[in-house]
N, C-alpha and C positions, 0 to 999 in steps of 0.2 A: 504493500500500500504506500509505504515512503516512496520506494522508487517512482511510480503514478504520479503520486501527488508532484514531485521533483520536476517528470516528464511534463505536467500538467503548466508548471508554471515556467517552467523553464524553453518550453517549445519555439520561441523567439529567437532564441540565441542560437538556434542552428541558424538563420539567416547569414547569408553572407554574398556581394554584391556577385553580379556575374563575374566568370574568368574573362579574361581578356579572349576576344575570339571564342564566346561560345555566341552561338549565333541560335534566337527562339524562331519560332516560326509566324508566318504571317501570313494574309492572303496577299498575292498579285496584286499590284494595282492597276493590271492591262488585262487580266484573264483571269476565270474561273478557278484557279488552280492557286497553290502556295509555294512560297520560296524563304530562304531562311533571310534573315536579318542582314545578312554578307549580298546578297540578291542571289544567291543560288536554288534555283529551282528546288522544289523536294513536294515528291509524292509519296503519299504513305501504301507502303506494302507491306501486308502484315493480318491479322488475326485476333480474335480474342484467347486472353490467357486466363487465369484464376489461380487466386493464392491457393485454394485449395488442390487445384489438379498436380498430376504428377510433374509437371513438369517447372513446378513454382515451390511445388510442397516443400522439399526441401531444403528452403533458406528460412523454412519458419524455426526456429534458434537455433539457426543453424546445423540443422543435424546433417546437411547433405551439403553444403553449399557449393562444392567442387563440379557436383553432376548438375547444378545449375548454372555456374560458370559457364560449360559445356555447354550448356544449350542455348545460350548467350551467344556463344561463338556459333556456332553452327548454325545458328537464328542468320548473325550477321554474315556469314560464308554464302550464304544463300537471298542475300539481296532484303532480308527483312529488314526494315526498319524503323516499324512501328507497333506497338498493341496495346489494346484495347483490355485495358483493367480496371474492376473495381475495388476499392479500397477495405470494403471486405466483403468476404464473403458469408449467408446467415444459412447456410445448409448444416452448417455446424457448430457448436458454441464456441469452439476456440480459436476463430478468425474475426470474429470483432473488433472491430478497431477502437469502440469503447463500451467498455463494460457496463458503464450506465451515461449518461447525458454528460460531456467534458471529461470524464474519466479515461484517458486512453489508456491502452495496453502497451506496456514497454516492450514485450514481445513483436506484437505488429508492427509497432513503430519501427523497432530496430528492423526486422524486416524490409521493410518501406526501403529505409535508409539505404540498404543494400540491395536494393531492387533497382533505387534511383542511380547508386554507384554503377552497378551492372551496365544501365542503360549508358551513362556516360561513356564508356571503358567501351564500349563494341555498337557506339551511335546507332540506338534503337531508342525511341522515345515513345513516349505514353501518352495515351487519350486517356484520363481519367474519369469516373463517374462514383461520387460518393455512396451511392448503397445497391448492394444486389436490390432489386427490388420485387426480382420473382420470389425469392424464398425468406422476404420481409413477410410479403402478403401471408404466404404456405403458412410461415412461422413467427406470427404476429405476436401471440402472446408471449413468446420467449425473445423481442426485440428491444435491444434499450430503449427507445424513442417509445414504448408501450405502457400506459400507466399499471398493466398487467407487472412491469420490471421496474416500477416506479417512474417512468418517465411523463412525458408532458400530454401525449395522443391519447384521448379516449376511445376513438377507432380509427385506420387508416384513411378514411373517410375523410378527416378532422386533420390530415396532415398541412396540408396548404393553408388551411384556413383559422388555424391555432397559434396565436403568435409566439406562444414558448418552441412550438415545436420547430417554424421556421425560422426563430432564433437558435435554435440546436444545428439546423441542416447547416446555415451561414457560419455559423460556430467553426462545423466540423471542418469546412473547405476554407478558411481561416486559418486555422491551424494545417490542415495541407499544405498551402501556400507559404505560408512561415516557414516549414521544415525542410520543404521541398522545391517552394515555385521559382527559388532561385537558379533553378536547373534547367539546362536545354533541355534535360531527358525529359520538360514536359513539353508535350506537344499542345494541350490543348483542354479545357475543361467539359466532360459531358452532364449540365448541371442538375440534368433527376434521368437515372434511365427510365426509355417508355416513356413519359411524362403521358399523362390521363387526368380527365377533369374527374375521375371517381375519387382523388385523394382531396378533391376542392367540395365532395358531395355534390358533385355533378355542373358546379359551377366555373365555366370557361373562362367569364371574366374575372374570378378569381386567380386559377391556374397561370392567367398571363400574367397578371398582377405577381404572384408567387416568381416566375421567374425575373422580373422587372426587377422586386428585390435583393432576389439571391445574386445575382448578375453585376447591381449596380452595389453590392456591397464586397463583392471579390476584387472586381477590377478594381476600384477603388483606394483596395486594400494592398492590390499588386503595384499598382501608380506608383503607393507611398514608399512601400519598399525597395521598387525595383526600376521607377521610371516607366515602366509601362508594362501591358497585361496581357496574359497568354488568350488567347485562343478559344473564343466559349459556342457551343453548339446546345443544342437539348435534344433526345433522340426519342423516337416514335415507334410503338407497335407498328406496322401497316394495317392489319385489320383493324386497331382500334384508332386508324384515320379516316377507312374506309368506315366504319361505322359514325363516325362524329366529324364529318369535314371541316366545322367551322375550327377543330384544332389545326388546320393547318395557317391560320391565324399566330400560332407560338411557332409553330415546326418550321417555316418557312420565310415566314415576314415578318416577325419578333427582329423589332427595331436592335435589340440587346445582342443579337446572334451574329456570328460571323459566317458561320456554314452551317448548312441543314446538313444532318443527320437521320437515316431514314433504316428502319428495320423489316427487312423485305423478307416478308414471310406471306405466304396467302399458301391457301389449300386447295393439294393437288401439287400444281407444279414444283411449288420451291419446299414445301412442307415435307409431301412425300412424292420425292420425282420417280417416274416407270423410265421414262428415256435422260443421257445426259444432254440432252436437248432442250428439254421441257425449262430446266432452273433459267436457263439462259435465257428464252425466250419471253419466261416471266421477267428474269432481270431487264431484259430491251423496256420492254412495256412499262413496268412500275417507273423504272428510272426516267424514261420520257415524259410520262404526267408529274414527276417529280420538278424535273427540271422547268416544265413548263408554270407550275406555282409557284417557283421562287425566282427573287427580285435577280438583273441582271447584274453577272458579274459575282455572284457566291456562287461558292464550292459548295458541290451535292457528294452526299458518299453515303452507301451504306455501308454501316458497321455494326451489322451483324444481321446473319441469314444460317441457313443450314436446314437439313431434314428433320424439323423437330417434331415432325407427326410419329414418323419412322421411327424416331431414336423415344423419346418419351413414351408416346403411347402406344404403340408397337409393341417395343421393346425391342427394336433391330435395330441393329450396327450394319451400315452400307456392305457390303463386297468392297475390300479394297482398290480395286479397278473401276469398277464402277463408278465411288466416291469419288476417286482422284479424279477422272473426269469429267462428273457434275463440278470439283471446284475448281478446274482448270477449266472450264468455258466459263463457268460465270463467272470468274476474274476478269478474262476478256471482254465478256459481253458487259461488262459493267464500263469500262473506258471507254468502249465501242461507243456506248450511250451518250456518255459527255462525263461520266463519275469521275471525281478526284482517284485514283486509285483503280486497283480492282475487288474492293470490297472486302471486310474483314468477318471470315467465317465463325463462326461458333463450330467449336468441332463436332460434337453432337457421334462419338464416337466411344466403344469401350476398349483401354482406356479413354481419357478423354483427354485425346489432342492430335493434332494433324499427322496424318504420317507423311513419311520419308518422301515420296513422291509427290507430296502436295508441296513439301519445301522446294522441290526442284523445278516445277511447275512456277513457284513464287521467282526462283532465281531467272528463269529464263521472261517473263513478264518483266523483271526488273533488269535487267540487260536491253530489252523493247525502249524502255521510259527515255534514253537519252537522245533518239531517234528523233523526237520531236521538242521543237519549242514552247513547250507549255505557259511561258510565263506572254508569249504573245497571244497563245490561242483561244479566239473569242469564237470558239466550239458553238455551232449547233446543229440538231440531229437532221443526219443528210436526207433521209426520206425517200423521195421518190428524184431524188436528185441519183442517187445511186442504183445502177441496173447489173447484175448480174446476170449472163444468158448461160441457162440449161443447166441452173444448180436446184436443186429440192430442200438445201439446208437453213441455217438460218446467216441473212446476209444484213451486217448490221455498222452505221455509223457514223462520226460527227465528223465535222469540218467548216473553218471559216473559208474567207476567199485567197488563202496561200496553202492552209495543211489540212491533209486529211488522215482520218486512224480510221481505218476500215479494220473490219475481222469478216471474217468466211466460218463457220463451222459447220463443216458435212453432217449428213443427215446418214442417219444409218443404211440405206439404201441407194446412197448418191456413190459415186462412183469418186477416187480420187484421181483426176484429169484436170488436165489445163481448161482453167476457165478466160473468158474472155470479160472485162470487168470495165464499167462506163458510169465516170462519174464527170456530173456537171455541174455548175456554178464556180468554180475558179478559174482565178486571172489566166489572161493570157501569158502563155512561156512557158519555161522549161521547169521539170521537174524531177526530182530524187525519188527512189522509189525504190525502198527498203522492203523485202517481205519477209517473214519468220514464220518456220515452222513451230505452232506452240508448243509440239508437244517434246521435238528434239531442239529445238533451237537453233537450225538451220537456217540460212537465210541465204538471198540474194539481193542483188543491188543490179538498178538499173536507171536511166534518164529516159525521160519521156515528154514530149512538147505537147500541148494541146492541139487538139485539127483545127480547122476550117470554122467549125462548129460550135467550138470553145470548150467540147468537152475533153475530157483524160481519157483515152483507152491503155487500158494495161491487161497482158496478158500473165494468168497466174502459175507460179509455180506448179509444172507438174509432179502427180506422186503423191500428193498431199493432201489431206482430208481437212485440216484445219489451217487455218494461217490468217496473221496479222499483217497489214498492210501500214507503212510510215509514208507521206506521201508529203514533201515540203518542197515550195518553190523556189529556184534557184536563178537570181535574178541577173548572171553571168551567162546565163543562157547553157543550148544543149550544145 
């Protein structure tokens, strides 16, 4: 209890000013996309983790810390450079980051600490989100914030709307930011996952209200200590936007936000997929009416999708072939779309976490990224501007009037042959025309002038079932 108490009052004094050349992250001020503080581009590849899975477990007092390192490095050997964690996790009582309301746990914390160190030491950086909040709900009565644990909330109902309690949330990411916000390892705040008017009792204008708050008391907080403030998003069910649109009110246009955040789950395709086809094609879809409600110029991403019909109520874990290419196309199809990124999986796997092939998959995606200028590209989804002749797969993607990021994924039936590929709407002249094979990482390069016509014809690699297309204008001509 001494040490707590210590931890409790003493939480400040980890602050300490940036290092020289650490550089946080920021949005573009030309494009949809983010680049660090130095102006270097950076897109997040990556995943979500949990202190409690295997692959985190181990640094909680440090019982394993070594085979965490390990996977640190191998994270970073393979192009990751981002994930998506919450600061605890309530599936179990001993990852609470506090034990009752300000009370934190020196265990966690030190944790934390060397979570944030890791991140530093092999440039992988974190989307933070202060509370699991699926297995709050589960496991409400055994939650500090519950007056069942002595805390402030009479029901989770009452969270938004309770001013001790939304003084506890401000509290906890308060103290984050003190310990931690001094770190490039943060990338960014997720300030309630899921965000739902059910915690406001059903009140929306609440709910916005609640994030206004939490939002303008962080930054504020980060101003003071640090000159300025990382990074803030709020992240959505998708079915519970599709049930209550006017939440896309927070999600989307919440003056407070920098990037939408969107959790692309729906049922059937991305819940429980039959083809590796099907996630992808829900990813084009969702992500297009995504990007069309939010204001121009923010970064759209989802961060976090996976089989969760499959995996929870089922009780099945994917075929590992299978898996890996449901989440090797909708990484694609997510960029394809206009996404920052290619979207961060929930593994939804026993055990739980990505396997080997899905890193490899991330590494050859993040080899693609430097192919294009992102911090000029003012992306939008090509539509019927883009023709592919005699493919049955899904053919999907954006581009302004100099680049385009096309992707191809055959169709189980489609043949892998050279296709013939016509896209229009960019300038007249010469172009670079990078292809990749997603799944080897095989590529070719070629130039290509526009016709007569003003469109691009490009002919695609043959042999290949899948493939991503880089397509930037080269103003040196062919």
């Amino acid at each position: 209890m001494k040490e707590a108490a210590a931890l409790d009052r003493g939480a400040a004094r980890r602050v300490a000013p940036p290092a020289d050349g650490a550089a946080w992250i920021r949005c573009a001020p030309g494009a949809p996309y983010f680049e660090t503080e130095a102006g270097e581009p950076w897109m997040p590849v990556g995943h979500n983790e949990a202190v409690t899975w295997p692959r985190l477990a181990g640094l909680h007092r440090r019982r394993d810390a070594a085979a965490v390192e390990a996977h640190f490095a191998d994270l970073e050997a393979h192009g990751v450079n981002c994930l998506r964690v919450m600061l605890d996790y309530s599936q179990v009582h001993h990852r609470a980051l506090e034990h009752r309301v300000g009370a934190f746990s020196p265990a966690m914390v030190r944790m934390w600490d060397d979570l944030i160190a890791l991140g530093e030491k092999h440039h992988i950086r974190f989307l933070l989100t202060p509370f699991d909040t699926f297995f709050m709900v589960k496991r409400w009565k055994h939650h500090p914030y519950s007056r069942h644990r002595g805390g402030p909330a009479a029901r989770l109902e009452d969270m938004f709307t309770c001013r001790e309690t939304r003084a506890a949330v401000i509290s906890r990411l308060l103290f984050a930011t003190r310990r931690w916000g001094h770190s490039p390892a943060v990338f960014a705040w997720d300030l309630w996952n899921e965000i739902d008017a059910y915690y406001a009792d059903g009140d929306l204008a609440a709910t916005h209200d609640f994030v206004t708050d939490v939002s303008t008391a962080l930054r504020a907080e980060e101003e003071r200590l640090y000159g300025r403030a990382h990074l803030q998003t709020v992240s959505v069910f998708h079915p519970n936007l599709v049930a209550t649109p006017a939440l896309g009110e927070v999600i989307f246009r919440h003056p407070a936000i920098d990037f939408v955040s969107v959790h692309l789950y729906e049922e059937g395709p991305l819940d429980a997929p039959r083809s590796s086809l099907e996630p992808a094609e829900a990813t084009v879809r969702l992500m297009t009416q995504a990007l069309a409600e939010t204001p121009q110029g923010r970064p759209v991403l989802d961060t976090e999708h996976g089989p969760v019909h499959t995996f929870v109520d089922r009780r099945v874990t994917l075929p590992d072939s299978f898996d890996t290419a449901c989440f090797r196309r909708t990484q694609w199809a997510h960029i394809a779309a206009g996404g920052a990124g290619g979207g961060m999986r929930w593994p939804y796997r026993h055990p739980h976490h990505l396997l080997p092939a899905m890193h490899r998959a991330q590494a050859i995606f993040a080899d693609f990224l430097p192919l294009i200028d992102w911090q000029s590209f003012r992306r939008e989804p090509l539509g019927d501007r883009l023709t592919v002749h005699d493919f049955a797969g899904l053919a999907c993607g954006c581009a302004d009037e100099r680049q385009a990021v096309i992707v191809l994924l055959g169709s189980e039936t489609d043949g892998a042959v050279s296709r013939q590929l016509d896209i229009k709407g960019l300038a007249a002249g010469c172009y670079d025309v990078t292809q990749v094979n997603t799944i080897t990482g095989a590529r070719e390069a070629c130039q290509v002038h526009t016709r007569q016509d003003g469109s691009l014809v490009v002919l695609t690699m043959a042999g290949v079932q899948d493939i991503a297309l880089a397509v930037t204008f080269q103003p040196g001509g062919c």
